[in-house]
N, C-alpha and C positions, 0 to 999 in steps of 0.2 A: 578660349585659348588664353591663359595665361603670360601678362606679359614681364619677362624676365629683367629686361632691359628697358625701361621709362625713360622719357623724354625728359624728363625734370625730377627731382628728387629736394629736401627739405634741404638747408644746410644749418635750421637754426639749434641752439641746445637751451640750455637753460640760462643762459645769458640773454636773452632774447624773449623769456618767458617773463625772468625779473626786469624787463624793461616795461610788459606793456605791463605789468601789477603796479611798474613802478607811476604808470600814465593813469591806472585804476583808480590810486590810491592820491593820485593831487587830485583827480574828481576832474579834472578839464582836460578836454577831449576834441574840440575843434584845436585850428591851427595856434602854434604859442610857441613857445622856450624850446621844445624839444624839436620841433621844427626847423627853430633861427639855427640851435647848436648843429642840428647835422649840415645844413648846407653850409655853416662856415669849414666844418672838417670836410667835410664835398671840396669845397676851392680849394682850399688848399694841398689835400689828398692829390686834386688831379691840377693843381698848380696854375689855375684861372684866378682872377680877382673877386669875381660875384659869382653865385650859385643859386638856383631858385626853384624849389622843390615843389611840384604840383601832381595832380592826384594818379597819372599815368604817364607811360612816354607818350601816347598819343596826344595828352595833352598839352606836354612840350613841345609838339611839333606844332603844335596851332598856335602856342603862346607865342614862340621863338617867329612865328613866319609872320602873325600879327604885328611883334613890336617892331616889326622892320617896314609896317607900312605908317608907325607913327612917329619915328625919329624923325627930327630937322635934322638931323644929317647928310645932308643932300648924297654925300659917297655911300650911303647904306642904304636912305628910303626907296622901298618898291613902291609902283603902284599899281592900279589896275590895268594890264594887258603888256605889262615885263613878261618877257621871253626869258622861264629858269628852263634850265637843262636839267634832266632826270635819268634816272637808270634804268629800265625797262622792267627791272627784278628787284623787288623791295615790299613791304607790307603796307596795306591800302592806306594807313592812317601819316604814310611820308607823303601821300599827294593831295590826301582832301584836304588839308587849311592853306594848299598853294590854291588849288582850283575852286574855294572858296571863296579866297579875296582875290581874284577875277585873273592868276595870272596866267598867264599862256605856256604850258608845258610842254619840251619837245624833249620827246624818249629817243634816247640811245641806247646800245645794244651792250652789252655785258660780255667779259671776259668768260671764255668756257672754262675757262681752269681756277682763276682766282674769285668768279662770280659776282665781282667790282667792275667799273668801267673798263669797256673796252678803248683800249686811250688812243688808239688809231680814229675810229669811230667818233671819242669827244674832241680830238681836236678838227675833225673834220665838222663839227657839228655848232662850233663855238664860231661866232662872226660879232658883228659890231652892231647885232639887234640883241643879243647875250645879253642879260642884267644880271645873272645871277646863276650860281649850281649850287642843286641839292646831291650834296654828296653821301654817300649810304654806306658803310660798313657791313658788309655783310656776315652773316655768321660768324661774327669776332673779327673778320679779317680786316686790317686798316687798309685804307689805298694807299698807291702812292703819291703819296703828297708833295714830293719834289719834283713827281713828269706831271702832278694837275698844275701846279707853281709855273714849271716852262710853258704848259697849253696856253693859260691864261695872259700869262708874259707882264705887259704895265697896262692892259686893258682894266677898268674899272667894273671888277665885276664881283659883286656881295658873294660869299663863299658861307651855304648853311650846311650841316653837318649834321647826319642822323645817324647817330650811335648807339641807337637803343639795343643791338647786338651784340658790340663789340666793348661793354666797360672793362675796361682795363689792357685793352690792345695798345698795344706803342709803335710809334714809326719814329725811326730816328733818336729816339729814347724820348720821345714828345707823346703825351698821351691820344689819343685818338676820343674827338671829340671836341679837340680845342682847337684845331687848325681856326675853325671856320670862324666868321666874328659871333655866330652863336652855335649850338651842339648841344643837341641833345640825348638822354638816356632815360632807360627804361629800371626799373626797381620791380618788375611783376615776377610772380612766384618763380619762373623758369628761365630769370633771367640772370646773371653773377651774382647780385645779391636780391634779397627780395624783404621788401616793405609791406608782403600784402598787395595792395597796388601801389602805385609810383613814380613818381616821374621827374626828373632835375633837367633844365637848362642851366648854359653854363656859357659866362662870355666876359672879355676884358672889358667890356664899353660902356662907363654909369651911367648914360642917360638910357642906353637899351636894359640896365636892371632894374632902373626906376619905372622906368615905362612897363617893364613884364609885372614887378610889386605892384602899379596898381591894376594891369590887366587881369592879373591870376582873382583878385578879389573884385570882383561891379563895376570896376573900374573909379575905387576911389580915392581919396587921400588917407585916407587913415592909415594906411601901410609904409608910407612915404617919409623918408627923414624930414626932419623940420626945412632942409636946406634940399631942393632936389631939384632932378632937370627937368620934372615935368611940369610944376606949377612955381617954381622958382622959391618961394618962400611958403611954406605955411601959417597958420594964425597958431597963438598958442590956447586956443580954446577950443579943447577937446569936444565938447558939445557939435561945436561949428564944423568941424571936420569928422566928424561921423558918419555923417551923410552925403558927403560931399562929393558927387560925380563929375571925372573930367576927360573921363575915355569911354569911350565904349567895350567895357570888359566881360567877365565870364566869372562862374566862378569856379575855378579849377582848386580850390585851395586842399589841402591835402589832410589827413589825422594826425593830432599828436600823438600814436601808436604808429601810424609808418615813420614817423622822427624817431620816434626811440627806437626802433627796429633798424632805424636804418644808421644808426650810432656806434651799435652792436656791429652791425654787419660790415661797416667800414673797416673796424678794427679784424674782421678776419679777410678783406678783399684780395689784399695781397696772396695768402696762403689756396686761398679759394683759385684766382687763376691761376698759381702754381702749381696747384694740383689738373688742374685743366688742361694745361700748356705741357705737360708728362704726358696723362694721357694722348695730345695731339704727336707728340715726339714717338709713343710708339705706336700709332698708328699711322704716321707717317715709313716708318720704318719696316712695315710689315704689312703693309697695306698701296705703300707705293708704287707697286708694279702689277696691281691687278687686275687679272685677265678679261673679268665681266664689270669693274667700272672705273671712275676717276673719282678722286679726292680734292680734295681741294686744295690749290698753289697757295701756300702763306706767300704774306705780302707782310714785311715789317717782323711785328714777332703778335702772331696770333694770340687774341682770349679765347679763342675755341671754344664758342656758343654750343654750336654742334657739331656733326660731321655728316657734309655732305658727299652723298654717292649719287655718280651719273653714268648712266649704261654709258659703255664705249660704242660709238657711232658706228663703227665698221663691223659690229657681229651682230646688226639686225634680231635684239632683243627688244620684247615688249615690256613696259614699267611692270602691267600688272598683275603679271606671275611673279614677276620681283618682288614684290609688295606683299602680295600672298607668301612666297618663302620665307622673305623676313616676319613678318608674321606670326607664321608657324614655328619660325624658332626662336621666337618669343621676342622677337625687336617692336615698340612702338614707333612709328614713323610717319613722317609728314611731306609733301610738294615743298620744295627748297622755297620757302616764306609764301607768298603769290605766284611765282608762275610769272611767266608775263602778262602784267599787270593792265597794259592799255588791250589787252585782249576783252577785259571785264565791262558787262551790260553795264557799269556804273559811270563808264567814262561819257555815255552819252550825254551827262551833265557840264561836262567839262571842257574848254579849249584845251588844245591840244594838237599837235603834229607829230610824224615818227618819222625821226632823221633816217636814211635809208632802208638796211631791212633789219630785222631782228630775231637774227635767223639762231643768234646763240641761244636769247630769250626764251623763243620756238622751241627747241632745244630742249632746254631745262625745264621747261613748262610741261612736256609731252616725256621726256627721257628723266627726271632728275628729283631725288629725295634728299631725307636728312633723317637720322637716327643721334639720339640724344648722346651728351657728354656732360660727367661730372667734374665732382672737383674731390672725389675719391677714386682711385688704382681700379680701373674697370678691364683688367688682362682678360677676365672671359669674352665678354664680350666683344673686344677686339681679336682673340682667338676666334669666335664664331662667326664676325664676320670676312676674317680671312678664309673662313673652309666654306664660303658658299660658290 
């Protein structure tokens, strides 16, 4: 069977091609210049201070949740057996570098309509053992970050952000991604722009960019301005600081071909979710009142990653003749990211509690998919999937 309708499609042209010739042709290929350039048009693009480009979003989610166990900042350090609060429906790599570095995660249930917190649920869920939420974006969609704001109230509690879905969603005219004191995004082929693989955290606070500079490389100094918050001064003898370990780091560092690729692709980001954000306007418009499933409630003003479809509860349909139709009429398709995720054999590594029940989760795990969105006029495909 032939698939008409693809989950992901290319956006690059030959802007993108004379980039990486252009990365060919200087002969230097690990991290450099082309790297430094796109994360500084990254910050400022999404209007953060620091930006810090590694080799996937999953690896932002590990760099981002590590540099918050090595701040002296006592209002941001975690440690091991902080209580984050999570979403129940998200992709596996927003939990493993919490359940990693030893924290205690307790699942909340998700909104059936906007497939974000359910905010009933997180304020019930949130007390005064709470250190921290990882807040997730789901398929473009931002939360709303004004009822997390009143949840949380003057409680002390670290706010991290995984946006590897949603680049380019706004709340508030605020981009989505920066709320939290860090946020992270995804750059993989299927995602608003794509570097190949890739991955940017993004935060106002230099001693958490200094600390992820040296995490992303061994954790050394060499990445480190001469003046930084993690070793305070450097020596000016480059020998001496080559080798120099002061974290326990990784190396996450990325290619000078995802830099240049992702320099390119900045420059068309805007026009890319605008072509997205159409497509979601008409299929919100023709697709809103559908008799075999639900759509998804934007929240803010959607990047429309994809578009998910969930059988409506009350006509006792099965996903997997759904699956098969779509299918056959040529739609590629996927489980709305994980599924609920503390459902997974993998959790048995991990602490963890599940704040009530998770009955939306349940829900969209058993009833709930997603069919792809570009960032060109896809009117067949939203005609086709009106006439099922």
């Amino acid at each position: 069977m032939s698939t008409k309708y693809p989950l992901a499609t290319s956006s690059w042209d030959q802007a993108e091609y004379d980039a990486l010739n252009r990365v060919i042709d200087s002969d230097m290929f690990s991290m450099g210049p082309e790297v430094r350039a796109f994360e500084e048009q990254f910050a400022t693009q999404f209007g953060s201070k620091y930006a810090v480009m590694v080799n996937s979003g999953s690896s932002a989610n590990l760099l981002m949740t590590a540099a918050l166990f090595f701040t002296q900042n006592s209002d941001l350090k975690l440690n091991r057996g902080d209580e984050i609060i999570v979403p129940a429906v998200s992709w596996s790599t927003t939990y493993y570098p919490l359940g990693q570095y030893g924290l205690k995660m307790k699942f909340v249930d998700i909104d059936l309509s906007t497939l974000n917190y359910d905010l009933d649920a997180l304020a019930d869920a949130v007390t005064e053992k709470t250190r921290a939420i990882m807040v997730v974006n789901l398929l473009g969609n931002p939360n709303d970050f004004a009822a997390l704001q009143n949840i949380i109230g003057d409680r002390n509690i670290v706010l991290l952000e995984d946006n590897c879905e949603s680049m380019g969603a706004t709340f508030d005219g605020k981009q989505a991604g920066t709320f939290g004191v860090v946020g992270s995004y995804s750059a993989f082929f299927s995602h608003h722009i794509s570097t190949m693989e890739g991955g940017i955290v993004v935060t106002d606070d230099e001693e958490l960019y200094h600390i992820m500079l040296s995490l992303r490389a061994h954790g050394w100094t060499r990445n480190l301005p001469k003046f930084n918050r993690v070793t305070g001064e450097k020596s000016d003898d480059p020998f001496e600081e080559s080798f120099r370990f002061v974290l326990p780091g990784y190396n996450l560092r990325p290619l000078e071909m995802s830099g240049a690729l992702g320099i390119e692709q900045l420059k068309k980001l805007p026009s890319l979710v605008e072509g997205r954000r159409a497509n979601g306007a008409a299929l919100q418009a023709k697709l809103g009142n559908h008799p075999k499933f639900m759509i998804q409630r934007e929240i803010g003003q959607s990047s429309w990653f994809g578009f998910s479809l969930v059988l409506r509860p009350d006509l006792g349909l099965e996903r997997a003749p759904f699956v098969k139709q779509l299918i056959e009429a040529g739609f590629e398709c996927r489980p709305i990211v994980a599924g609920n995720f503390a459902k997974n054999e993998v959790m048995k590594y991990f602490d963890y509690d599940i704040h009530g029940q998770l009955s939306n989760a349940d829900y969209i795990d058993s009833y709930g998919l997603f069919v792809g969105n570009h960032h060109f006029p896809i009117p067949e495909a939203i005609d086709a999937l009106a006439a099922l």
